[in-house]
LUMBA-20948 format. One line per field, with one value per residue (C-alpha): residue number from 1; residue in one letter; y, z, x. Coordinates in Angstrom, 1 decimal, always signed. Each point is the difference from the previous one (the first is absolute). Layout:
# LUMBA-20948
seq	(NUM,...)
type	(a,...)
c2	(Y,...)
c3	(Z,...)
c1	(X,...)
This chain:
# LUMBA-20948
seq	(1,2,3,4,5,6,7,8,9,10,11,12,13,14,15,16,17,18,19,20,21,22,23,24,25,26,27,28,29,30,31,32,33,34,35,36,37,38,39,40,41,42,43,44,45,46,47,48,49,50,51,52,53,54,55,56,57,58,59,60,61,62,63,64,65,66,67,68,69,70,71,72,73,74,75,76,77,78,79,80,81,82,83,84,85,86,87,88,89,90,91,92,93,94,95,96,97,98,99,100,101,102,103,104,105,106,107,108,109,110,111,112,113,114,115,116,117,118,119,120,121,122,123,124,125,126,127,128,129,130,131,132,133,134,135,136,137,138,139,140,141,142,143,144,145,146,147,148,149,150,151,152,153,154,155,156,157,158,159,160,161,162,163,164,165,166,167,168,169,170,171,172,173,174,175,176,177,178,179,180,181,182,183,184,185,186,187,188,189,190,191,192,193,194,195,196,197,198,199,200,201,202,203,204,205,206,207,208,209,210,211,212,213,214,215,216,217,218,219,220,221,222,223,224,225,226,227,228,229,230,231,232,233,234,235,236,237,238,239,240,241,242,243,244,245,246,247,248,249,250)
type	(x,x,x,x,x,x,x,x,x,x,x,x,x,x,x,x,x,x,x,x,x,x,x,x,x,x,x,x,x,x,x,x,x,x,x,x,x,x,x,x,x,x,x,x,x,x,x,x,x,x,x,x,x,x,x,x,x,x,x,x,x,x,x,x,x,x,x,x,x,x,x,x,x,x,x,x,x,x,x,x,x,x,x,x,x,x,x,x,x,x,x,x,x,x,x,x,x,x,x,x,x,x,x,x,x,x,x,x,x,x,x,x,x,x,x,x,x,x,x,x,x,x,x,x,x,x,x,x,x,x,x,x,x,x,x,x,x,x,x,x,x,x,x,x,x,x,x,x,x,x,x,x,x,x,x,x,x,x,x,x,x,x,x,x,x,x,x,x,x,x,x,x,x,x,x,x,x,x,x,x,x,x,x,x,x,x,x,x,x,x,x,x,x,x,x,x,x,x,x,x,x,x,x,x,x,x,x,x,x,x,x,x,x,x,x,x,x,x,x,x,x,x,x,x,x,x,x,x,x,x,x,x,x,x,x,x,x,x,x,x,x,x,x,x,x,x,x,x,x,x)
c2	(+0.0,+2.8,-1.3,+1.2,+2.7,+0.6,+0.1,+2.1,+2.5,+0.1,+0.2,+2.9,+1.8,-0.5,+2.1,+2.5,+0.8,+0.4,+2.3,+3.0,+2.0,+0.9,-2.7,-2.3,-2.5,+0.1,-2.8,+0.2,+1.8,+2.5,-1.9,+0.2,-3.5,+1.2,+3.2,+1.6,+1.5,+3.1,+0.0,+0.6,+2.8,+2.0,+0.7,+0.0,-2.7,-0.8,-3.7,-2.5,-2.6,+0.9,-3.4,-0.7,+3.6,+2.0,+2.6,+2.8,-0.7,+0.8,+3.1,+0.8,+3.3,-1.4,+1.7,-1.5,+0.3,-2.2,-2.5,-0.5,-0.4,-2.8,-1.3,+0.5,-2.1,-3.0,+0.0,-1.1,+4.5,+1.0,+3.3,+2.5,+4.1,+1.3,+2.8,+0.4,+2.5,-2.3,+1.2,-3.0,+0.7,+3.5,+0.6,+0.7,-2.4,-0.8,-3.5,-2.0,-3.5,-2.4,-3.1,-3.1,-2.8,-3.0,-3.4,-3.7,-2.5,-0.9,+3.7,+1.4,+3.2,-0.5,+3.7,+3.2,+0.6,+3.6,+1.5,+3.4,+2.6,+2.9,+3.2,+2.4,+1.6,-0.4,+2.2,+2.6,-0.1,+1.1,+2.4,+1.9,+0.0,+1.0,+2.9,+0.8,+0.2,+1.8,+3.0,-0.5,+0.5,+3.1,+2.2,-1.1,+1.5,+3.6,+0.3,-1.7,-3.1,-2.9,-3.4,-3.3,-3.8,-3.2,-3.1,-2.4,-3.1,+0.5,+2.5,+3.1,+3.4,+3.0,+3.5,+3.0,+3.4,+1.7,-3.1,+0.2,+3.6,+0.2,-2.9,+2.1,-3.3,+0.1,-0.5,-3.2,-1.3,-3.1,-0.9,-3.1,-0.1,-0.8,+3.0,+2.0,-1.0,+0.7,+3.8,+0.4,+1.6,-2.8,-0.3,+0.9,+1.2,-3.3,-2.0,+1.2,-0.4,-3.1,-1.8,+2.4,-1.5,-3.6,+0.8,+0.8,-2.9,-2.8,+1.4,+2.3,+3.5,+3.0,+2.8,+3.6,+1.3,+2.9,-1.0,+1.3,-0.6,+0.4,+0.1,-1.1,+2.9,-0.2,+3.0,-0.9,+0.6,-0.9,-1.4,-1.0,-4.1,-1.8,-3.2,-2.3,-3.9,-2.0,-3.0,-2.7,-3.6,+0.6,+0.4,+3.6,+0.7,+4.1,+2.9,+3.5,+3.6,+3.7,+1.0,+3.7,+2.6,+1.9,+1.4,+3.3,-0.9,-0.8)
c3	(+0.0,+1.2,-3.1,-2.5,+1.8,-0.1,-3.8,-0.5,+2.0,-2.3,-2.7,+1.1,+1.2,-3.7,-1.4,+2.6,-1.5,-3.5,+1.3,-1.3,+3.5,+2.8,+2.5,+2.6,+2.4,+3.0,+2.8,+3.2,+0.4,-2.5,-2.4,-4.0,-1.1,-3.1,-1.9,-3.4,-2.1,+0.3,+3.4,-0.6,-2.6,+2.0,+2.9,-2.3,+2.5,-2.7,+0.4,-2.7,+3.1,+3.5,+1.7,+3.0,+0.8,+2.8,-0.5,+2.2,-1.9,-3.0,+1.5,+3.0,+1.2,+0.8,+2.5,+3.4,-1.4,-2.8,+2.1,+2.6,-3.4,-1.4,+4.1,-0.2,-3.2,+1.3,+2.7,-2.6,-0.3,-3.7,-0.3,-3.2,-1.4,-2.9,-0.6,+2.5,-0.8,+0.4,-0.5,-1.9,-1.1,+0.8,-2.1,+0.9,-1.3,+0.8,+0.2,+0.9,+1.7,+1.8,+2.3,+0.9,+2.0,-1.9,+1.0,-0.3,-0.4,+3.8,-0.2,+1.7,-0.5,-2.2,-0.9,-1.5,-3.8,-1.0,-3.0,-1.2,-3.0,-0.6,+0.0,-0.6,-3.1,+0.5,+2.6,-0.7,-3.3,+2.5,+2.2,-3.4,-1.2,+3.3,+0.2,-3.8,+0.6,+3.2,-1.4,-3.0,+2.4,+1.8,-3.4,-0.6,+3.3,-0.3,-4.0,+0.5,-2.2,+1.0,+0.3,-0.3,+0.3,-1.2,+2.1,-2.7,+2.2,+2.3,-3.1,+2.0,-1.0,+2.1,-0.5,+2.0,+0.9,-2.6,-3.1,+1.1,+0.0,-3.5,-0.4,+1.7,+2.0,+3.8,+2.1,+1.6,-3.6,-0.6,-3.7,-2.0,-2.5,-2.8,+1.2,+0.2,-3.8,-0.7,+1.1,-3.2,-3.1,-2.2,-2.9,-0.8,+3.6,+2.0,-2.8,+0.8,+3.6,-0.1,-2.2,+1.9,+3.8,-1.3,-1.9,+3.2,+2.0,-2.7,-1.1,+2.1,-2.2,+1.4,-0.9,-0.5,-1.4,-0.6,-0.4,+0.0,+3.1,+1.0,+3.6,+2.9,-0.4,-3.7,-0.7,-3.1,+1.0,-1.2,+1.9,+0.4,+1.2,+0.6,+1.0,+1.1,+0.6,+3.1,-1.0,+1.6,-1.1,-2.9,+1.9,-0.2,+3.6,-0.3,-2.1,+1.1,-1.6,-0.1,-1.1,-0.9,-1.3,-3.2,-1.3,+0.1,-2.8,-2.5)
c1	(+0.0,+2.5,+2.5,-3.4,-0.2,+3.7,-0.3,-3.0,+1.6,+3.4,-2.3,-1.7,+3.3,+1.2,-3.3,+0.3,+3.4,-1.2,-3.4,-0.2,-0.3,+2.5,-1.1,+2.7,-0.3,+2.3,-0.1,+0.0,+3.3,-0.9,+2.8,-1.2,-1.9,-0.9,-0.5,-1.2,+2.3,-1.8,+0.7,+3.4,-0.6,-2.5,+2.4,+3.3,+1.7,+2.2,-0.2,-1.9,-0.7,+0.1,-1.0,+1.4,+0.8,-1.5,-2.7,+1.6,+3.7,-1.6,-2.2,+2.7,-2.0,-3.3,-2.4,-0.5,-3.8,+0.6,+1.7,-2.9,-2.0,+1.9,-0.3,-3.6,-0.1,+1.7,-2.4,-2.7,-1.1,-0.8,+1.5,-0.9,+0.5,-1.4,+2.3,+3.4,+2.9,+3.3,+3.2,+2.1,+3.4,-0.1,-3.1,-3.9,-1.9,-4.0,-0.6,-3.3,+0.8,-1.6,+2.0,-1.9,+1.1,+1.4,-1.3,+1.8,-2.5,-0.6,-1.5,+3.5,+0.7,+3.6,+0.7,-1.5,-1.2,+0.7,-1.7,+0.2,-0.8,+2.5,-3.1,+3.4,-1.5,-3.4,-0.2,+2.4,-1.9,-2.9,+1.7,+1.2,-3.8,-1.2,+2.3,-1.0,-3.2,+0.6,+1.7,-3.0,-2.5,+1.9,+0.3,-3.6,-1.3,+2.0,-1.1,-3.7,+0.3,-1.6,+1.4,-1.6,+1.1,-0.8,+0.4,-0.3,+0.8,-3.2,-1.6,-0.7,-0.1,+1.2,-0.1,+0.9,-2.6,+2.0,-1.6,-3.1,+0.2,+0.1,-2.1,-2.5,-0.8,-1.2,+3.6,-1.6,-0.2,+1.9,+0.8,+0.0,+2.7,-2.6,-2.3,+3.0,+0.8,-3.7,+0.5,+2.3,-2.0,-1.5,+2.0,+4.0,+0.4,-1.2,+1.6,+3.6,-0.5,-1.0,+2.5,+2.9,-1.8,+0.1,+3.1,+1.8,-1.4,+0.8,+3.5,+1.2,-0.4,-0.1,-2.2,-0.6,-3.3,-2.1,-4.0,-3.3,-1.8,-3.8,-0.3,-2.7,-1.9,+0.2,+2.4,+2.8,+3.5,+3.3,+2.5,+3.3,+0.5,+3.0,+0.9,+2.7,+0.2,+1.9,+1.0,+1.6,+1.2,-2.2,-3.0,-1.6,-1.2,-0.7,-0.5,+0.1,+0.4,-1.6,-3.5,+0.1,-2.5,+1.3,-2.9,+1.3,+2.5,-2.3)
């Protein structure tokens, strides 16, 4: 029985170090079992295979926090972050991970499986954007443009006092991003907005127009509407930009 499960077990240590994530699995002395190879490349260790080695040679200047973690986890804990600032070879880097205990099969705790996801770019991609749309918002406010932003994972719609304004909508009103659309003139004017909207979503263009407009209470206006996409790992997650009344220039 053990010798069967002896062999499932190398079997399963020889996928884990072809899988395409950064995942280990240390025993009980925190000494490398088996590892991906992306393991190695996520925290630059420099080293194709690391068995045998000990997890706080390779990462010398671990926290006494991450210690009592690993601790925790060989006590039969299941410990997990979604987003933690490390610093790993003098660098910042976010990282989600999640540690579980390892079981032989008398249901022994045996050591501690680490997996984790380098978020590094992600969410500095997010921080940038944030900031963007930070200082966006702050000209806005001193030269009375609105803003608006679409949340296109959950598909909500938000604009500030300063859209609705010039949608001449109440300021408790709380736009869909088809009725939005809608508010467009019929014809050349709803046209381009709607193939720049779904243009941005899909592919990632940005845009700049100026379109005819008829408003809550009916009144025609042009305005100004620009947008911009987020995108990350492919998947669009947000657009945001500046609505702006330009009648005056036509």
């Amino acid at each position: 029985m053990r010798s069967i499960f002896s062999e499932r077990i190398v079997d399963q240590l020889k996928i884990i170090t072809q899988a395409p994530i950064a995942i280990a699995f240390l025993d009980n002395d925190l000494r490398y079992v088996a590892h991906s190879s992306k393991w190695c490349e996520d925290y630059n260790l420099g080293y194709t295979d690391i068995k045998g080695m000990h997890h706080y040679d390779l990462f010398p200047i671990l926290s006494r926090e991450w210690k009592e973690v690993h601790q925790r986890v060989l006590k039969g804990s299941e410990e997990s972050c979604d987003e933690e600032l490390l610093i790993i070879n003098g660098k910042q880097r976010w990282i989600k991970w999640n540690m579980k205990p390892w079981h032989n099969y008398d249901d022994k705790v045996t050591g501690v499986i680490i997996v984790t996801e380098d978020l590094t770019e992600a969410v500095e991609l997010r921080r940038k954007n944030l900031y963007d749309y930070d200082l966006l918002f702050k000209a806005c406010l001193r030269k009375q443009i609105g803003t608006w932003e679409y949340d296109h994972i959950n598909g909500e719609l938000h604009w500030s006092n300063a859209t609705r304004t010039i949608h001449e909508t109440p300021k408790d009103f709380i736009p869909k991003a088809n009725e939005a659309l809608d508010f467009y003139k019929s014809g050349a004017s709803r046209t381009k907005i709607t193939k720049a909207f779904f243009q941005a979503i899909t592919k990632g263009t940005s845009y700049d127009l100026e379109l005819e407009l008829i408003t809550a209470k009916g009144t025609p206006i042009w305005v100004r509407a620009v947008g911009i996409s987020e995108f990350i790992n492919g998947i669009c997650l947000r657009l945001y930009g500046t609505f702006e009344d330009i009648t005056y220039k036509k």
